[in-house]
PABA-751631 format. One record per residue (C-alpha): x, y, z; residue in one letter; residue number from 0. Coordinates in pm, 1 decimal. Example, Ala and Ser with C-alpha at 12.3 -4.5 7.8 and 13.67 -1.06 7.14 Angstrom:
<site <1230.0 -450.0 780.0> A 0>
<site <1367.0 -106.0 714.0> S 1>
# end
This chain:
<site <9923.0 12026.3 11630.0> X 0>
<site <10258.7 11822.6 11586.8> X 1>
<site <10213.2 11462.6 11461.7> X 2>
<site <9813.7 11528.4 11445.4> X 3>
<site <9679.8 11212.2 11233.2> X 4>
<site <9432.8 11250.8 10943.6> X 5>
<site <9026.8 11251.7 11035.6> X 6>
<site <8962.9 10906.0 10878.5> X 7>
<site <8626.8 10713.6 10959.2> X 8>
<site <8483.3 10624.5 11297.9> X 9>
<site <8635.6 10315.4 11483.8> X 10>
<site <8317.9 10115.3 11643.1> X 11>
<site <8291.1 10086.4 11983.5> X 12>
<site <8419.0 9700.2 12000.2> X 13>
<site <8719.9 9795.5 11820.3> X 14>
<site <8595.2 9547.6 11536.1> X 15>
<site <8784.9 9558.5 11172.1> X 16>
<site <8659.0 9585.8 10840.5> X 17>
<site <8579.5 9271.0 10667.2> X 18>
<site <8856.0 9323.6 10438.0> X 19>
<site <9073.6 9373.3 10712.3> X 20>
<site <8973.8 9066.2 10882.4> X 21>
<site <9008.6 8848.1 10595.4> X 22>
<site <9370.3 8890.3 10533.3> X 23>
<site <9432.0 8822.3 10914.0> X 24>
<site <9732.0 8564.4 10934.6> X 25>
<site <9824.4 8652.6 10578.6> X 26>
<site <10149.1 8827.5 10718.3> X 27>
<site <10368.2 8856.1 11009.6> X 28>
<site <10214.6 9021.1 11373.8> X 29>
<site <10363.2 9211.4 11582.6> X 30>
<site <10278.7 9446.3 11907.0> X 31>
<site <10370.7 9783.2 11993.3> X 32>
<site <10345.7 9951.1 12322.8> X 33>
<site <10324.2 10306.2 12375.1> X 34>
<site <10420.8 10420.8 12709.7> X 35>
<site <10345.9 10801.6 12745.9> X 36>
<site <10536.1 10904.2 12998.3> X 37>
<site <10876.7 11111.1 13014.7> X 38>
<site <11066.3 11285.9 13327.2> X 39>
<site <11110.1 11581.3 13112.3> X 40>
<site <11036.7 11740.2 12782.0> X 41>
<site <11319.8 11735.3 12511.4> X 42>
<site <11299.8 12050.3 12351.3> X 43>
<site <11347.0 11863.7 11983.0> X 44>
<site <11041.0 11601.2 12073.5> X 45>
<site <10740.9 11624.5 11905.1> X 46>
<site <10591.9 11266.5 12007.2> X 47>
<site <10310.8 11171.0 12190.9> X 48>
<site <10435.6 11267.9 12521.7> X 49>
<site <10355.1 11370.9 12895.2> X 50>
<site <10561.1 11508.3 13169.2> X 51>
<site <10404.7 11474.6 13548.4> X 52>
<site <10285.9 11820.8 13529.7> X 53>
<site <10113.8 11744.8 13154.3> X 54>
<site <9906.6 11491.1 13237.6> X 55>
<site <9613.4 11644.7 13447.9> X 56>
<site <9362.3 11395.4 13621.1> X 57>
<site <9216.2 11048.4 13473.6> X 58>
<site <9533.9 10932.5 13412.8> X 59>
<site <9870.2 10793.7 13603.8> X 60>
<site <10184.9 10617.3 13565.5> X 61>
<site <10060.9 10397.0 13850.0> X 62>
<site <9767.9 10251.6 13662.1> X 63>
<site <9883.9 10247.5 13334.1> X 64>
<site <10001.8 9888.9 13289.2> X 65>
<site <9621.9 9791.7 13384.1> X 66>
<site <9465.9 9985.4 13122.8> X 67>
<site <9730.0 9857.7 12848.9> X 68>
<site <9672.4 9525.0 12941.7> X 69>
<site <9308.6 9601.9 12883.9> X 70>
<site <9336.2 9746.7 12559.5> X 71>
<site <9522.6 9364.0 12503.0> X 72>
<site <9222.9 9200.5 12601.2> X 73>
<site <9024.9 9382.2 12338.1> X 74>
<site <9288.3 9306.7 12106.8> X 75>
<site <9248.8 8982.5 12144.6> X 76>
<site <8853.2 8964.0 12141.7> X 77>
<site <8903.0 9177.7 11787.6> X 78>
<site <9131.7 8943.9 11634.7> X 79>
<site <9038.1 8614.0 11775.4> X 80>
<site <9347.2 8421.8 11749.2> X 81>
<site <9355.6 8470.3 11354.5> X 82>
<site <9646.9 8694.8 11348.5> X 83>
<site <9892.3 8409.8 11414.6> X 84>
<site <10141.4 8444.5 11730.0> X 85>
<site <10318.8 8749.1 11831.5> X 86>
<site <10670.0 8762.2 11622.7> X 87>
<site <10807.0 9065.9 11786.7> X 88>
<site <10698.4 9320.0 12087.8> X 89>
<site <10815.6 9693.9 12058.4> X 90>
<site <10771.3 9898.2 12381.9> X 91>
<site <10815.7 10271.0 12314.9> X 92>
<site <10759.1 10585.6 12373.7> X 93>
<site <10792.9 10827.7 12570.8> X 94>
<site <10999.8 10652.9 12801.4> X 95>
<site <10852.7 10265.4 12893.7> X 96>
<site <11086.0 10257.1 13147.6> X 97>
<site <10960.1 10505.6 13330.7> X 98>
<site <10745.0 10218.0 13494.0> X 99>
<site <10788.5 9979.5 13714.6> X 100>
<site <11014.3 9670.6 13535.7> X 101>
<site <10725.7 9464.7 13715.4> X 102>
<site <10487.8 9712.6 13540.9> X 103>
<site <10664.7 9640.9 13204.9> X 104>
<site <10676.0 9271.9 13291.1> X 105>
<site <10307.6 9231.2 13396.3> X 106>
<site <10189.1 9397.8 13022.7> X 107>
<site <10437.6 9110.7 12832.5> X 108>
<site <10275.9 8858.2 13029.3> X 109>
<site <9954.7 8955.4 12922.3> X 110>
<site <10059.7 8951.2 12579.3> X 111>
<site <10164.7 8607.8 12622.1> X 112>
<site <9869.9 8526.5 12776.3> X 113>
<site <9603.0 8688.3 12540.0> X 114>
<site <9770.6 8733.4 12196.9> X 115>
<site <10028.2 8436.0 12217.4> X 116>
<site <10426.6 8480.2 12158.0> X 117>
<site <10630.3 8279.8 11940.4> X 118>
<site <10903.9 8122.7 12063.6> X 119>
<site <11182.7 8307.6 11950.5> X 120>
<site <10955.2 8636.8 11968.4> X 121>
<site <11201.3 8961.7 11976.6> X 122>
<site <11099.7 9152.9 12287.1> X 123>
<site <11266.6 9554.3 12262.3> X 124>
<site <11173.4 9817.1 12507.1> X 125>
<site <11339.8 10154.2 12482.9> X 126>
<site <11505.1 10352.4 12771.9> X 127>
<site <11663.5 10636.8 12827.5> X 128>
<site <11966.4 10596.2 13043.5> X 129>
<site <11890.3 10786.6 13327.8> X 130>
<site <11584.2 10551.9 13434.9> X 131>
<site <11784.9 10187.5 13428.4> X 132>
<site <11999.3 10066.8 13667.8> X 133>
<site <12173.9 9712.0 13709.8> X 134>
<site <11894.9 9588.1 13873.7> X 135>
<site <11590.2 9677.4 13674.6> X 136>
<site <11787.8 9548.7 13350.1> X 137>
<site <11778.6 9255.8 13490.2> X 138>
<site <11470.8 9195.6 13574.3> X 139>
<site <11331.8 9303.3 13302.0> X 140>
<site <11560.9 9045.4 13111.8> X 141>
<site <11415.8 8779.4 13343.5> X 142>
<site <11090.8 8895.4 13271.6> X 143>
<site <11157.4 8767.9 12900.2> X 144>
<site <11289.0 9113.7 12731.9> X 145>
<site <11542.9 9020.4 12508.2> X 146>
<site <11684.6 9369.9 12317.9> X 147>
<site <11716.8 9716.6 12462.4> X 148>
<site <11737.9 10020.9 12239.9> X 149>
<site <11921.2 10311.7 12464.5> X 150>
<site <11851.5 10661.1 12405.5> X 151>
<site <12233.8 10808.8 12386.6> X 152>
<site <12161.6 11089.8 12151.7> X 153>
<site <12524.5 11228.6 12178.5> X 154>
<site <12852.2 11183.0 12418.8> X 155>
<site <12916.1 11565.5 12390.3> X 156>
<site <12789.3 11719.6 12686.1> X 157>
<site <12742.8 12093.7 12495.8> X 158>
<site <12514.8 11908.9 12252.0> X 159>
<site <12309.1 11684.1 12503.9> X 160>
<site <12276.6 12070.2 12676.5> X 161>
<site <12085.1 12159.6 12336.2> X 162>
<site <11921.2 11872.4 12295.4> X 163>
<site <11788.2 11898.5 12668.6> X 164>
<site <11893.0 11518.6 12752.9> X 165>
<site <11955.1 11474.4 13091.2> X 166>
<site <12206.8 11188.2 13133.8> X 167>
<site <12553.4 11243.3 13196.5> X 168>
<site <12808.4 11111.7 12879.9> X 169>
<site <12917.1 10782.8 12982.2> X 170>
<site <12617.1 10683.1 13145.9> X 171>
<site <12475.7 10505.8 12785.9> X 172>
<site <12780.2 10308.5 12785.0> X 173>
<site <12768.9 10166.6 13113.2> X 174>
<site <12403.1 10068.6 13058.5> X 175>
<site <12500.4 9881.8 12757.2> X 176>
<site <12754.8 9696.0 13015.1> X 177>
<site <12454.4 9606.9 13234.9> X 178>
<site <12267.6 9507.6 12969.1> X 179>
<site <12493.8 9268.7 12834.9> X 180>
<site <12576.7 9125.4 13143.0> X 181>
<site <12201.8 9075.1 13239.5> X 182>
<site <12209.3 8881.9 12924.6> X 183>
<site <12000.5 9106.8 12687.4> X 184>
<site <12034.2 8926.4 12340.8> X 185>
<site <12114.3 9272.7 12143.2> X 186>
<site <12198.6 9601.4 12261.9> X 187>
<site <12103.0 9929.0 12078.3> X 188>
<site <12242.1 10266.2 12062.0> X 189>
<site <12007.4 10563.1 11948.9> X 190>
<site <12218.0 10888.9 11799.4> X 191>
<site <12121.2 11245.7 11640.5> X 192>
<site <12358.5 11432.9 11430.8> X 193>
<site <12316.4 11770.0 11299.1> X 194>
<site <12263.5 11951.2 11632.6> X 195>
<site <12287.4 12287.6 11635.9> X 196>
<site <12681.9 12423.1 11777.8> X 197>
<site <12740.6 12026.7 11677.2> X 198>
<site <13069.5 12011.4 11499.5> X 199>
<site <13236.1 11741.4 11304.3> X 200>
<site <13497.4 11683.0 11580.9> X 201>
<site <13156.8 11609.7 11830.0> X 202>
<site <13019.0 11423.9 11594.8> X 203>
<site <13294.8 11173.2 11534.6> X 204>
<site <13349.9 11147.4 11917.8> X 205>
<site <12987.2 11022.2 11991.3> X 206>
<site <13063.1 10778.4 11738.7> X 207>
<site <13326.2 10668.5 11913.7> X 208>
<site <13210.9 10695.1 12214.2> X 209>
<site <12907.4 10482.2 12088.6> X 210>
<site <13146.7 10198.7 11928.5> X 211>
<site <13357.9 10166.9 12236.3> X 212>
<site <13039.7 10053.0 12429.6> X 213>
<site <13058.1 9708.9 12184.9> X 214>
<site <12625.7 9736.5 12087.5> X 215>
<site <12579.9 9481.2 11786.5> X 216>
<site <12307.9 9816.9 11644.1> X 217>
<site <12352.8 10188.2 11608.6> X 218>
<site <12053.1 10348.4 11526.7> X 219>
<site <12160.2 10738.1 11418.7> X 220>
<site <11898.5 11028.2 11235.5> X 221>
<site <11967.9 11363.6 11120.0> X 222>
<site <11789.4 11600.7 11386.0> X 223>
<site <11441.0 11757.5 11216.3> X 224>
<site <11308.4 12031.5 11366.0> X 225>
<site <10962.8 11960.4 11435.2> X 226>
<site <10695.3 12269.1 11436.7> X 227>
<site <10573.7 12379.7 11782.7> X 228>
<site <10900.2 12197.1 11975.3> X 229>
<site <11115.3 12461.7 12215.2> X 230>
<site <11384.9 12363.3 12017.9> X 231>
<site <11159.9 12515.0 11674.2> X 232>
<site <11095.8 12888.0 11893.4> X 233>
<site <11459.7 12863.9 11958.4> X 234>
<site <11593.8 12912.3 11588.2> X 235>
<site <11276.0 13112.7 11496.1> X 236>
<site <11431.9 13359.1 11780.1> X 237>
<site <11804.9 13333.8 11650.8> X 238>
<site <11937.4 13176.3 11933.7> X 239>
<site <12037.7 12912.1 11733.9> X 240>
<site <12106.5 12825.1 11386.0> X 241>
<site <11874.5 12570.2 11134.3> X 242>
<site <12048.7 12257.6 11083.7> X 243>
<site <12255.8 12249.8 10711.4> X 244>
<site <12179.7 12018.0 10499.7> X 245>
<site <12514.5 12012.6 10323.3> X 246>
<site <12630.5 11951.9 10703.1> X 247>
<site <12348.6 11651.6 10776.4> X 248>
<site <12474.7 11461.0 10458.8> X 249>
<site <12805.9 11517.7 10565.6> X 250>
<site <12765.6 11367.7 10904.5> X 251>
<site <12585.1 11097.2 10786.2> X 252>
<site <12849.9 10990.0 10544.1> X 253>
<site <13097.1 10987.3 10853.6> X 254>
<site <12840.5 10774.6 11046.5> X 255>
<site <12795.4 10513.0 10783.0> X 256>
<site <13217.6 10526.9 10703.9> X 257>
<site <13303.0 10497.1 11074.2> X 258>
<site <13021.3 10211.1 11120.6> X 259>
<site <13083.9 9989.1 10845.7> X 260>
<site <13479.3 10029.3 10959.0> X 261>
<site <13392.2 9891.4 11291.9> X 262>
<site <13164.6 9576.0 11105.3> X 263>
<site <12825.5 9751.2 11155.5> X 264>
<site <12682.4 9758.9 10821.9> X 265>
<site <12354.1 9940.2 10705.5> X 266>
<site <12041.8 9761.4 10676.5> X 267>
<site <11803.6 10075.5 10668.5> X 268>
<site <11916.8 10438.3 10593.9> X 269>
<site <11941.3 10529.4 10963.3> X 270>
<site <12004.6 10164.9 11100.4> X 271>
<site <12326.9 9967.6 11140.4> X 272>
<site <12346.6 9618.9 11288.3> X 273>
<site <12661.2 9373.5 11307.9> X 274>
<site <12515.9 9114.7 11163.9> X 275>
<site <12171.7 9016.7 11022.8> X 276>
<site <12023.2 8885.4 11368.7> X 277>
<site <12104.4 9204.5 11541.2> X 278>
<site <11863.2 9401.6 11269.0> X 279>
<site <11552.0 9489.3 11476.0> X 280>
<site <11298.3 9255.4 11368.3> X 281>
<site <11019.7 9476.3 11504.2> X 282>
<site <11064.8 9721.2 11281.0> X 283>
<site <11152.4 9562.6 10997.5> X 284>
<site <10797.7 9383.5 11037.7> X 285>
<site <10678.2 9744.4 10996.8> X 286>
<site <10911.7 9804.2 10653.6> X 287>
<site <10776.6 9503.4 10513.0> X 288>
<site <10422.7 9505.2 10523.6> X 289>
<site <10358.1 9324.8 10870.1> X 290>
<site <10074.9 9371.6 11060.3> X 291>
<site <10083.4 9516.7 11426.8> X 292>
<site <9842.3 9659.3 11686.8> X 293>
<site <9910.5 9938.7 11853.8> X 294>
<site <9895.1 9940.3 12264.6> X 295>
<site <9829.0 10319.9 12408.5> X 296>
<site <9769.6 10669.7 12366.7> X 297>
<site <9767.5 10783.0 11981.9> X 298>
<site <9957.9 10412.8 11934.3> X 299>
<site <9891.3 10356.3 11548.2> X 300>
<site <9790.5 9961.1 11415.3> X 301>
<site <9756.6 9828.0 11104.1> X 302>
<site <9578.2 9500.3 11010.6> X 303>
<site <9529.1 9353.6 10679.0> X 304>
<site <9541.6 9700.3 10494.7> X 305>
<site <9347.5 9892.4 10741.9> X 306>
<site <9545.4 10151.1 10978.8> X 307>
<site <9361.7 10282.3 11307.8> X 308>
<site <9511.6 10543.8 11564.3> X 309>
<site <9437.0 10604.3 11915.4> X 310>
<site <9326.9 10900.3 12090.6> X 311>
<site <9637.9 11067.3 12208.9> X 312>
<site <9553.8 11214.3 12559.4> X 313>
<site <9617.3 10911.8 12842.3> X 314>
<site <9311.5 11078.3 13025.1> X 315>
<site <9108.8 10966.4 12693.2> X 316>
<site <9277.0 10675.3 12680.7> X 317>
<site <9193.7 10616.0 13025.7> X 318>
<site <8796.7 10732.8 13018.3> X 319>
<site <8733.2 10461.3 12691.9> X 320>
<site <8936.4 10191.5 12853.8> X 321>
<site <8766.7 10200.0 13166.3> X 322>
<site <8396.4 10241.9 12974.0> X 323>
<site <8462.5 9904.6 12798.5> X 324>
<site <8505.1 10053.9 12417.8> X 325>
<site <8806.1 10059.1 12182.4> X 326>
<site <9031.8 10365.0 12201.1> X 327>
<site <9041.2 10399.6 11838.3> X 328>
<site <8978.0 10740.1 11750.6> X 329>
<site <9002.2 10699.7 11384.6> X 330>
<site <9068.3 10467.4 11084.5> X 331>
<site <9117.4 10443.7 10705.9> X 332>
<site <9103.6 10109.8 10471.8> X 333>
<site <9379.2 10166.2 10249.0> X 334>
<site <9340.7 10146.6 9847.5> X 335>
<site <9543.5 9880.4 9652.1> X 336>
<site <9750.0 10170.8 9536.2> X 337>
<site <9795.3 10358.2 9844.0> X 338>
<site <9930.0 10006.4 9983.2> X 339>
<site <10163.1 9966.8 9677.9> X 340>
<site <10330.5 10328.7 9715.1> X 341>
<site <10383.2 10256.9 10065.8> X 342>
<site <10545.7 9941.3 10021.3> X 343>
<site <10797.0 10121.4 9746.8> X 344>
<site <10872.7 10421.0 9993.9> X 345>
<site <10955.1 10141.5 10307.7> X 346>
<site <11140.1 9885.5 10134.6> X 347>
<site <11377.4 10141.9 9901.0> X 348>
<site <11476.9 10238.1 10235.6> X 349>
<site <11644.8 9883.3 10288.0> X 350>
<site <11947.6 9772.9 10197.5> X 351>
<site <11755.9 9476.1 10020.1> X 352>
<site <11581.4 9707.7 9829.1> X 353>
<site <11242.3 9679.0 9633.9> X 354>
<site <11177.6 9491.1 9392.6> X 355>
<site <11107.2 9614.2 9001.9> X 356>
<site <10748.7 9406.8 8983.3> X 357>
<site <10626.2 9653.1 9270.0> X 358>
<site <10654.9 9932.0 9041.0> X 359>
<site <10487.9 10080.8 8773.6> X 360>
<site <10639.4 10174.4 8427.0> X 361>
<site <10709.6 10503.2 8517.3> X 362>
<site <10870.6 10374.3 8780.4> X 363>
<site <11069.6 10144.0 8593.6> X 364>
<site <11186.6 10386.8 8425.5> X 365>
<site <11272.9 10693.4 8757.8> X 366>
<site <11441.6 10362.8 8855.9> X 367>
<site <11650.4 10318.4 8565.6> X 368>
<site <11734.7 10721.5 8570.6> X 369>
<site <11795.8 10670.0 8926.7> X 370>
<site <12099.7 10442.7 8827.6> X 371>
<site <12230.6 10630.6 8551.5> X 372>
<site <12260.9 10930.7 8814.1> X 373>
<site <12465.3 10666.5 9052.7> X 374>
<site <12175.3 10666.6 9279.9> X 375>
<site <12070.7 10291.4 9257.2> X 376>
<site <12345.1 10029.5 9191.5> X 377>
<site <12321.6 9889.8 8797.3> X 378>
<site <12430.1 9534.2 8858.0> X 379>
<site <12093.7 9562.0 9143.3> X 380>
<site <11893.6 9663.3 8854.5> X 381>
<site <11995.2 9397.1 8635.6> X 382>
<site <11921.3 9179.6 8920.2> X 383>
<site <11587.1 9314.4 8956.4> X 384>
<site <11563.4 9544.7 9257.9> X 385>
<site <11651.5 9901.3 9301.4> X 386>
<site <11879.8 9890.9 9575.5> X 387>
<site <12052.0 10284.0 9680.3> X 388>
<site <12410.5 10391.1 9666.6> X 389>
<site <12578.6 10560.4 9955.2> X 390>
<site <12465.0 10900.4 9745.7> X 391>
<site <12133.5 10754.6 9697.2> X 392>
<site <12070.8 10723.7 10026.9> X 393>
<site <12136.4 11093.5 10127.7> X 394>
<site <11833.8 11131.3 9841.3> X 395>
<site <11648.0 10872.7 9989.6> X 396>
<site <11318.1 11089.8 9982.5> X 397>
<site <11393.6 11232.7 9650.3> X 398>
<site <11432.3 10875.0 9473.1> X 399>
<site <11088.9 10778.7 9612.5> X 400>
<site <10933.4 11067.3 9504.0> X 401>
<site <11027.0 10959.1 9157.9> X 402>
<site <10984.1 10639.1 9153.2> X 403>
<site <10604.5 10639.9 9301.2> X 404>
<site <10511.9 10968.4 9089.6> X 405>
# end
């Protein structure tokens, strides 16, 4: 099954965390991510945790999700009992969160707030596709103390949204981000995909455009991956339409970055561009850098001091543990000291700030000094003491990694 997660060990039934786990509680920033399950329709390239209307079968509904998430809360905060330190940033996701109510949306935030504790100048993102916000619910959920919106635009080309199987008609992303600067959202985001199928250059550069034009202070844009058991996968394996290139990917990512950085968006993470270093989504860099999180919904994913748990992914699951009184958690693992050290190298040579030589090992001194000889980590970086990626090293983002955790 797509995006299945590993067996791991048993979570108990009170959602409790290892003692190691526990013990580094506080040590690093917390965040809180909200899964919200629900979509109008399938994409045919989505692969994530997902439901439709038709998908979801009994035990579980839109209308009474928001209770069961702010239970799961309430167990959160019994588990970590006020030790994790307030909540720096709030990620809802999906999915698509607003598919509920804003009052829905607004009622689980409050219960953050009210269990967990926000910081002051917490970053609050929820994602949306455009089709389900309006004027009015982007306001309210800005009064309701939301204070970024990442949009789902995908593409401005109407033949590739047709591919992609988005629904919203081109223009509509940019009059959202109107509405939700003028409800008074804080920072606006833009999601892209490049590398559609019949995509050409000329598309490309217009969704770009199109995407600039709107004035968001973040672009986020990713190469499209064709993800096994997707409609868009039994599409190509038919013929009916062609595997992305890879030649053409890199190519269309080093328009993106050339076109971005021309208009003052700079890169701050391979596939993220921000206009200036408070419009970088703090949420997710907490997840770069080592942060801690937990995980609110269906096959959500936490981590806490070193150990990672998952969720089972079905909301009627979901639904029958929440409502029994015992943690979702299907599974968990406690990370090794080294599995924690390669993950930090893979996330943080990702960043423009790159990662530091003392996480590293000899060898990977030394794939890091190879790395700039090929022009695929800047030297003067180096001498400073970080391996930081070129524009070319970025296209072999993966590939540099590889090396320099082998």
């Amino acid at each position: 099954m797509p995006g299945q997660p590993p067996s791991g060990e048993p979570v108990p039934p009170d959602g409790s965390l290892p003692e190691s786990a526990a013990a580094r509680l506080g040590s690093a920033p917390f965040g809180v991510y909200v899964h919200v399950p629900f979509c109008r329709t399938r994409c045919g390239y989505c692969d994530f945790n997902t439901y439709t209307a038709s998908e979801l079968g009994s035990g579980a509904s839109r209308e009474s999700y928001a209770e069961l998430a702010i239970e799961e809360i309430r167990l959160a905060a019994k588990v970590l009992g006020g030790r994790a330190g307030p909540v720096q940033t709030v990620f809802f996701g999906g999915g698509t969160p607003t598919m509920l109510p804003p009052a829905d949306l607004a009622a689980i935030l409050t219960a953050i707030d009210a269990e967990l504790g926000l910081a002051g100048a917490a970053e609050v993102t929820t994602e949306a596709n455009p089709e389900t916000v309006d004027e009015q619910s982007l306001a309210q959920l800005r009064a309701a103390g939301f204070t970024r919106i990442s949009l789902g635009m995908q593409s401005a080309v109407p033949d590739v949204l047709a591919v992609l199987d988005r629904v919203h008609q081109p223009g509509r992303p940019e009059q959202c981000v109107a509405w939700a600067k003028a409800a008074g959202f804080e920072h606006v985001s833009l999601d892209l995909i490049y590398g559609t199928p019949g995509e050409s250059d000329a598309d490309w550069r217009t969704s770009l455009d199109a995407a600039l034009a709107a004035g968001p202070d973040h672009i986020s844009a990713y190469s499209l991956i064709v993800e096994d058991g997707t409609r868009l996968a039994a599409r190509i394996r038919r013929g009916e339409l062609p595997m992305p290139d890879d030649d053409v990917l890199a190519d269309r990512y080093l328009i993106a970055d050339e076109r971005l950085a021309a208009a003052g968006l700079h890169w701050y993470e391979v596939s993220n561009w921000a206009a200036q270093a408070g419009s970088q989504c703090r949420h997710n860099e907490l997840y770069w850098t080592g942060g801690d999180w937990w995980g609110i919904g269906p096959g959500a994913h936490s981590h806490a001091g070193g150990t990672r748990w998952w969720n089972v992914r079905h909301p009627a699951a979901y639904a029958q543990r929440i409502s029994a009184g015992v943690s979702p958690g299907q599974a968990r693992e406690v990370l090794t000291d080294s599995e924690r050290a390669t993950e930090r190298i893979m996330l943080e040579t990702r960043l423009a700030s790159g990662c530091p030589l003392t996480a590293l090992s000899a060898a990977g001194v030394a794939a890091a000094r190879q790395a700039a000889a090929n022009g695929l980590a800047s030297q003067d970086a180096l001498d400073a003491g970080y391996v930081r990626l070129t524009t070319t090293g970025r296209l072999l983002a993966d590939a540099v990694v590889r090396d320099l955790t082998s």
